[in-house]
Every structure is written in structure tokens, then in C-alpha cells.
C-alpha positions in Angstrom: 0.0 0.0 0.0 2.9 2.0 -1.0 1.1 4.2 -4.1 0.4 7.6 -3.1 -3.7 6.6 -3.6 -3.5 4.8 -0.4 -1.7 7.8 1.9 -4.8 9.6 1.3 -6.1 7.1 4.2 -4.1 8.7 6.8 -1.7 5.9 8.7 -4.4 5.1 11.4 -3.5 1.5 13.3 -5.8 -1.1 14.5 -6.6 -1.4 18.3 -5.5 -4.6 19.8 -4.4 -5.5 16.8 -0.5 -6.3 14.6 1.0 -2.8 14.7 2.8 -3.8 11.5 -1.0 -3.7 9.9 -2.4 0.1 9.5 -6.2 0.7 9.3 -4.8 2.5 6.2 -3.7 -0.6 4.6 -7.2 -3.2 5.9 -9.5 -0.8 4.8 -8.1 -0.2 0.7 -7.9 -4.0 0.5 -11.2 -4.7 2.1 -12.5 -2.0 -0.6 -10.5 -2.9 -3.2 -10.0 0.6 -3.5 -7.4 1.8 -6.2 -7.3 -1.7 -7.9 -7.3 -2.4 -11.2 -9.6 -0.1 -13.5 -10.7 1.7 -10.0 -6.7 2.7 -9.3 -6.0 3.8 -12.6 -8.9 5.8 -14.1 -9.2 7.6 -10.5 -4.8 8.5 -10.8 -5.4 9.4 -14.3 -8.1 11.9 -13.8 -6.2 13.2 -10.9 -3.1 13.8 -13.2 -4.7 15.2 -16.2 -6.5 17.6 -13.6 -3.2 18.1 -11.2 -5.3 17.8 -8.3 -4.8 15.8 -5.8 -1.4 14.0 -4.8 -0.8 13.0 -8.3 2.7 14.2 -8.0 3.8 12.4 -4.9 6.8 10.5 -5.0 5.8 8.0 -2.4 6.4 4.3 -2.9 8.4 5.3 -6.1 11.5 3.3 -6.1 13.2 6.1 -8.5 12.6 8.8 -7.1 9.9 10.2 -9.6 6.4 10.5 -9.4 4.1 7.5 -10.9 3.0 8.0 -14.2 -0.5 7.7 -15.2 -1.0 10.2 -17.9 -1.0 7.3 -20.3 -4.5 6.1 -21.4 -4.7 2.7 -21.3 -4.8 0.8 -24.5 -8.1 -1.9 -23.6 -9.9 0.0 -20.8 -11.9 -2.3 -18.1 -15.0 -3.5 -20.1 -13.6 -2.9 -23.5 -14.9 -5.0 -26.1 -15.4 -5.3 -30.2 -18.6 -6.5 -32.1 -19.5 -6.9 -35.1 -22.4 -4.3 -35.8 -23.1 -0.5 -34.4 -25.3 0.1 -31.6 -27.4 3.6 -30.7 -27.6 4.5 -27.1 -30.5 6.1 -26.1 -30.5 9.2 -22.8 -30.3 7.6 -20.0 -33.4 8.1 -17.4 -33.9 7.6 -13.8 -37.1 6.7 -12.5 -36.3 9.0 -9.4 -33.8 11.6 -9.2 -34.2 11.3 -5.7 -34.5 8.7 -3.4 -34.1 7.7 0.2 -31.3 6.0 1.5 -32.8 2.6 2.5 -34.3 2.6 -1.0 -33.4 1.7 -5.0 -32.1 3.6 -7.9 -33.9 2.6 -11.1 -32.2 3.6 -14.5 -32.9 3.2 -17.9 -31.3 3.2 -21.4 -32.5 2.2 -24.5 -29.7 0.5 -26.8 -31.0 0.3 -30.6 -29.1 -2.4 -33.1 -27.7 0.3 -36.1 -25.8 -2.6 -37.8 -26.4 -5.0 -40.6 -26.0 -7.9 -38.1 -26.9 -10.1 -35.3 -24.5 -8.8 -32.1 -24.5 -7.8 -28.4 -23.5 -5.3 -26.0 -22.5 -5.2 -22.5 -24.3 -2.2 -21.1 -22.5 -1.1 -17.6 -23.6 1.4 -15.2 -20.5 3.1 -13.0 -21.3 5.3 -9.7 -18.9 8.1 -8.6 -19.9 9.1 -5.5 -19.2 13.4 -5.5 -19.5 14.4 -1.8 -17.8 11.3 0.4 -16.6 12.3 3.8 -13.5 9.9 2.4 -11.5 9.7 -0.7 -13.4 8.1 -3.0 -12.7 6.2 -6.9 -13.7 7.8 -9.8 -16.2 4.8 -10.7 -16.4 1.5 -9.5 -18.9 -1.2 -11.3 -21.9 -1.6 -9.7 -24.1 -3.4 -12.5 -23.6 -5.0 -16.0 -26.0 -6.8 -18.6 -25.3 -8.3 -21.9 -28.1 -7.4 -24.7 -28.3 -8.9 -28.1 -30.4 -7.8 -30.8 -31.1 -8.6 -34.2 -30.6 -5.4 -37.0 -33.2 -2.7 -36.2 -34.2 -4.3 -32.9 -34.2 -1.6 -29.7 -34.8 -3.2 -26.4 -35.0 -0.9 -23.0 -32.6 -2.2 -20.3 -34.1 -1.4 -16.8 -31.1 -1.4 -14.2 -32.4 -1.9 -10.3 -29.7 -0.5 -7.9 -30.0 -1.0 -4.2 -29.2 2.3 -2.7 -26.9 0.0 0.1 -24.4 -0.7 -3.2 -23.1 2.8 -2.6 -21.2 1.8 0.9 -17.7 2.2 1.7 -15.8 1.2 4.5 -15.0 4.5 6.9 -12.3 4.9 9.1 -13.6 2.4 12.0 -14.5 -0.2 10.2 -17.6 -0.3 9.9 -19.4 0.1 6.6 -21.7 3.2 6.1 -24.1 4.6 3.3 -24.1 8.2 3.4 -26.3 10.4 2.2 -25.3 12.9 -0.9 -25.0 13.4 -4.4 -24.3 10.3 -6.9 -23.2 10.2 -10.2 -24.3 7.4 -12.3 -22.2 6.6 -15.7 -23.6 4.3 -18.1 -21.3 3.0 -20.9 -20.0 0.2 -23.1 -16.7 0.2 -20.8 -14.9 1.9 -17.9 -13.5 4.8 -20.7 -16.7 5.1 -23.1 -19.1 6.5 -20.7 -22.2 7.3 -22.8 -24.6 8.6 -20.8 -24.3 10.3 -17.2 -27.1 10.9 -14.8 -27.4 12.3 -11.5 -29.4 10.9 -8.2 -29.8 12.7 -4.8 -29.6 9.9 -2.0 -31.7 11.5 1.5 -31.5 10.6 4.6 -29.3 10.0 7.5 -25.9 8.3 7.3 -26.8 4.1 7.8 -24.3 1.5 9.4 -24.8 -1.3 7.3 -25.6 -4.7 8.9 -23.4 -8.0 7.4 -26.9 -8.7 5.5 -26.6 -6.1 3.7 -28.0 -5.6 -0.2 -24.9 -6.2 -2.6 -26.8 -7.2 -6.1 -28.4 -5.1 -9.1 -30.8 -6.6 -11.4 -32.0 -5.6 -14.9 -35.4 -6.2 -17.1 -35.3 -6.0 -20.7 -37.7 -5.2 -22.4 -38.4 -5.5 -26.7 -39.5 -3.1 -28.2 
């Protein structure tokens, strides 16, 4: 837990617990925070931006800061087909919903093409005001459509608002209340559609039963 991501944690230890082991380090692993597509698009948006500690030299092992103003050749959820598909706005059933409740979204993905083919549709969630450091998207549903040429179908995506937890600084996991940003795309770097949902309430301590699966209807048109 070297990168410079991970300092953004703080260096807060475990009670009772191996000293050598920080709550920095449990909680980004328990997260998965800053791993694969999560670590990079969030340390590429940071550099392009300069915000952040994008320049930080810690963990480097020359001396430089990490570089991650590279695009990455086949993002996360990059794929090829053989037809064209038309993507429809994307539409909430709700732009605001309470915090024990469900985020429905919509999108209606049209078959362009002079053949048979399918599309992964995947819906991303930044959330914009975390008490904590936060990834610039993270995978929260995904569903495969295919259609024949002209065919549209309407992919309804069910979201549990308790999908939107992190873990805070004690351990525990929490859904706060706040502004989220929904990205819908054919992969983590062709976002396609972006909608916003307001998430009321008070801040929940989630129990270990907690909701952790989406569902999506499709619908012919």
C-alpha cells in the first residue's frame, strides 16, 4: 500500500491488533480501492486535472512520481462486435431517493448494424461528496443485450441504494447520504450517458446482510 492513492487514508492503526498492519492498509484491501480499473482511471483523472497528490513521490522506487497520464490501451470492459449500436438518454425513475431505497435507471440501446451482435451495457457510480477519498467509478451493474438489425430493447437497471457503501475509518461500513453520479457505458472509458441521483437521509451502518446485487429487465421493443 505504497502508491500515493493509499496515503490519502491517513496511517491510522488497528486497536489490539499487529502494529505492522495500518487501518490504512485493511480498509483499501477490504475495498479494493485503487485496484485495477478503480486505481487507474481515479490517478489518471487526478493527473490530467493536477489535483490531488498525483505528483507524490511515495512508494516510487526512482525517485519520480508514478506515471499515469497514459491512457490505457483496452480499458476495463472494453470490447469489439461486429455491428453499431445507438444508445438512447439515459433516465432515472427518481432523481431522488431515500437512503434505504433503490435507484432505477434506464437506457435504450438500438441495433444500427447489418448484423446479429451484443452489447455489455455497464452502469459506473462516482460518489461526489464522500466524507472519504473516494474512486472515480467503480462497477456496480452490468448486462449483456443482443439484438437482431433494427431491434431496440429498454434495459431497466435496479440498484440498491446500500451498493453505494464504503468502508470508513472504523471499520464499519456506512451509506451516506449525498450526491451520486451514475455513468452508463459500453466500458470503464466510453461512458455514454451520465445521470445524476440525490440519496436523503441520515448516514446508515450497514448490517453483514446487507444488499450487494443489481438486477436488470429487458424489455423488446
Amino acid at each position: 500500500m505504497s502508491a500515493p492513492s493509499a496515503q490519502n487514508f491517513g496511517d491510522l492503526q488497528w486497536a489490539n491488533a499487529n502494529p505492522d498492519i495500518s487501518m490504512n492498509d485493511a480498509i483499501v484491501e477490504a475495498e479494493n480501492i485503487y485496484i485495477g480499473y478503480k486505481y487507474y482511471e481515479t490517478r489518471y483523472f487526478d493527473t490530467v486535472m493536477g489535483q490531488g497528490n498525483a505528483a507524490s513521490t511515495v512508494g516510487s522506487s526512482t525517485g519520480s512520481a508514478w506515471n499515469y497520464d497514459d491512457e490505457v490501451t483496452y480499458p476495463f470492459g472494453y470490447g469489439l462486435g461486429w455491428t453499431q449500436f445507438r444508445w438512447g438518454a439515459a433516465r432515472l425513475a427518481e432523481s431522488r431517493v431515500p437512503i434505504d431505497g433503490e435507484v432505477a435507471l434506464s437506457v435504450d440501446i438500438t441495433n444500427t448494424g447489418e448484423r446479429s451482435g451484443s452489447e455489455v451495457v455497464q452502469v459506473y457510480v462516482r460518489d461526489k461528496v464522500a466524507t472519504q477519498v473516494r474512486p472515480l467509478q467503480e462497477l456496480k451493474a452490468f448486462q449483456r443485450v443482443t439484438l437482431s438489425p433494427g431491434e431496440t430493447a429498454t434495459l431497466t437497471f435496479t440498484l440498491p441504494v446500500e451498493m453505494f457503501n464504503f468502508t470508513r475509518r472504523d471499520g464499519k461500513r456506512i451509506v451516506e447520504p449525498g450526491e451520486f453520479e451514475l455513468q452508463v457505458g459500453a466500458s470503464s472509458a466510453d461512458i455514454r450517458e451520465v445521470v445524476n441521483v440525490q440519496v436523503s437521509g441520515e448516514t446508515r451502518v450497514l448490517a453483514g446482510d446487507w444488499r450487494m446485487l443489481s438486477r436488470c429487465d429487458i424489455t423488446l421493443a
